[in-house]
N, C-alpha and C positions, 0 to 999 in steps of 0.2 A: 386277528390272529395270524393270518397269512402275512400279512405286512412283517410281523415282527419276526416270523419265522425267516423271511425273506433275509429281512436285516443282520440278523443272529449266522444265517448261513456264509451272508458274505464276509461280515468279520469271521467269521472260521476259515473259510476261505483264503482270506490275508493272512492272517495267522499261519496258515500251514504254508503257504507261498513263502513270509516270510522266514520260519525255518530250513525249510527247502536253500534257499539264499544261505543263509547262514553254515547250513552242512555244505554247499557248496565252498562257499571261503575257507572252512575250517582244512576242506580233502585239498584244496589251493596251498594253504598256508602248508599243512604237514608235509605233502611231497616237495615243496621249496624247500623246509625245514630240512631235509632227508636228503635233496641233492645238495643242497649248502653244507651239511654238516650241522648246521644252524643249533645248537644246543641249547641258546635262551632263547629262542624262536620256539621250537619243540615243548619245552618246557613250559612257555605260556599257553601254548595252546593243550597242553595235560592241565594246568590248574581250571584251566576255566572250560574242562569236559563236561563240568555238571549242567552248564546255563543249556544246553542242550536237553539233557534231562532232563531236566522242570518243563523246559518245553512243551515237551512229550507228555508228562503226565497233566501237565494244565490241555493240553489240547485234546487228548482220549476223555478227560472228562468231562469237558466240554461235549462232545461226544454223545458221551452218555448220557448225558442231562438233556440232549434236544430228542432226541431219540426219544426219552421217556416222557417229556413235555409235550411233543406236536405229533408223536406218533407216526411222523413221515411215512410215506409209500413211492414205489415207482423210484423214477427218477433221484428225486429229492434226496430218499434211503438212499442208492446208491451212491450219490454224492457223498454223505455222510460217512457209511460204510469205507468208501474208498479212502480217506482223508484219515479215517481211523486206524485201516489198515498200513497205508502208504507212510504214514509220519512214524510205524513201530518200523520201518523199511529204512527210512532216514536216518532214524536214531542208529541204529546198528552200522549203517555206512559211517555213522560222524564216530564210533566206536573204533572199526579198524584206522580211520585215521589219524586217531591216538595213538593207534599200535605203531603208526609209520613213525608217529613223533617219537616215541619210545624209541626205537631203531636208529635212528637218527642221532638219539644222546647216544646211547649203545653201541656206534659205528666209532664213534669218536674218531681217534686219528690213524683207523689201520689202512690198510692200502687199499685203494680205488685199482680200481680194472676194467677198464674201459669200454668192454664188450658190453658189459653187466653197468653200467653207468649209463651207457645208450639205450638199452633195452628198457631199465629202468625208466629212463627218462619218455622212451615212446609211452610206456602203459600210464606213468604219469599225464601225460596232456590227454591220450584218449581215458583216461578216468574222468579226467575233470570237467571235460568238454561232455563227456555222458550225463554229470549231474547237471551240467546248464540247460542242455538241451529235454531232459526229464522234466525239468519244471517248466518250460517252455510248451512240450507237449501238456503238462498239466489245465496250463492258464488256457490255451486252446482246448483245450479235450482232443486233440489232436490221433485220434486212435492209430494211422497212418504210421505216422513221425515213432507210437512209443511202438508199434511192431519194428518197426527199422531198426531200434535202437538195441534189442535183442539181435539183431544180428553182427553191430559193433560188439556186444559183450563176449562172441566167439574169437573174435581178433583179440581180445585180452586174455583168454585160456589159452590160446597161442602162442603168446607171448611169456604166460607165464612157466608152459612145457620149457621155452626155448630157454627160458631163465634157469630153468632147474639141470636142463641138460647141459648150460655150459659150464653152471656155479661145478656141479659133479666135475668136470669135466677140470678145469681147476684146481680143483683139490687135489687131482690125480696128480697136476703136474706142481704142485707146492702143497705139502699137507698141512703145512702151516695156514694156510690160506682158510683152516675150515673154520674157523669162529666169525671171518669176515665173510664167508658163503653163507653160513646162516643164515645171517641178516639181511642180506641179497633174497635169499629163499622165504624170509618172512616177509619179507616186503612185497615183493610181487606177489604172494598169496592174500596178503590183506587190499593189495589192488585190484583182485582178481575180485575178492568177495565183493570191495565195493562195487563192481560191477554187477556184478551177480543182485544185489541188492538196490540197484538201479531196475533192473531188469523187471524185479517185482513189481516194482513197483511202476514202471511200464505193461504190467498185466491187470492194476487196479485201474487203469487208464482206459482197458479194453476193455473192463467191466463196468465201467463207471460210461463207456457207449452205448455195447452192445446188450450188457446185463447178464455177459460167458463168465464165465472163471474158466481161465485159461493159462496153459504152463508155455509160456514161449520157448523156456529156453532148458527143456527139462534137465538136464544135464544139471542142472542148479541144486537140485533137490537133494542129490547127492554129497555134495559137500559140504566139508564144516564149516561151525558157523567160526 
């Protein structure tokens, strides 16, 4: 029985790695999509938002079945627990980076602004560099690396203040500019969650250690999903 538990845990294990990977490419591909402009880039990555889905629901089920099968304790549960928790953390990150793709068809050909183009572009690489390194601490159990990582997701709320203050700040001086500040504003708020939702899951990492449930980065809790 142990043996097969053993077995069943590590393909779960892969599995959710796997996705992890996967939501990492997707938040890749939409913010290229979004600084390109890339409208058939964006668009592919909106049709095929569901293979993520199924994911998620093949993997909580999963889940639940070993759960109800082996009974797990200790450790083991907490593995399980974490995986189950952490993959509904994923799924929602690979969500807002649909929302990027959307914005990206959406932006179509209004005027780029260069402040807001750079800005963008910083919260872009530290988002995506946060989902590599999230699965990274995962495959380690890395408790260290995912508290660190909660402190990168502050430098993204930072950034995304700074995005709103200058998009405003814009409009004041072109009011025409306000449809193409929008999408500036939705964008770096959907960067911000993906962070946000890194984070989380950087706190199943803590518990998947130490066996806390812990809010790294409260601030989080607050805001929309």
């Amino acid at each position: 029985m142990r043996r097969l538990f053993d077995d069943e845990l590590a393909e779960l294990d892969a599995d959710f790695t796997e996705m992890g990977m996967l939501v990492s490419e997707v938040v890749q591909q939409a913010v290229d999509a979004f600084m390109n402009r890339d409208a058939v880039a964006a668009q592919k990555l909106i049709d095929h938002d569901h293979e993520i889905n199924q994911r998620e629901i093949s993997l909580e089920q999963k889940t639940f079945e070993m759960i109800a099968l082996y009974q797990p304790v200790t450790t083991d549960l907490r593995e399980i627990v974490t995986i189950l928790k952490a993959v509904s953390e994923l799924e929602r990150a690979a969500d807002h980076a649909r929302n990027v793709a959307h914005s990206a068809i959406k932006f179509g050909s209004k005027q780029k602004i260069p402040v807001l183009e750079q800005l963008i572009g910083e919260m872009s690489q530290i988002t995506t560099q946060m989902i590599r390194d999230v699965l990274t601490a995962y495959v380690n159990k890395d408790e260290h690396a995912a508290r660190e990582l909660a402190e990168v997701d502050r430098k993204l709320d930072q950034l995304n203040h700074q995005i709103r203050a200058d998009s405003y700040q814009q409009m004041r001086l072109d009011p025409a500019f306000e449809t193409g500040a929008s999408i500036y504003l939705n964008v770096a708020q959907d960067l911000s969650r993906i962070g946000d939702y890194v984070t989380n899951v950087c706190e199943w990492i803590v518990y998947l250690k130490s066996g806390q449930i812990i809010e790294l980065n409260p601030a989080n809790s607050d805001s929309p999903n």
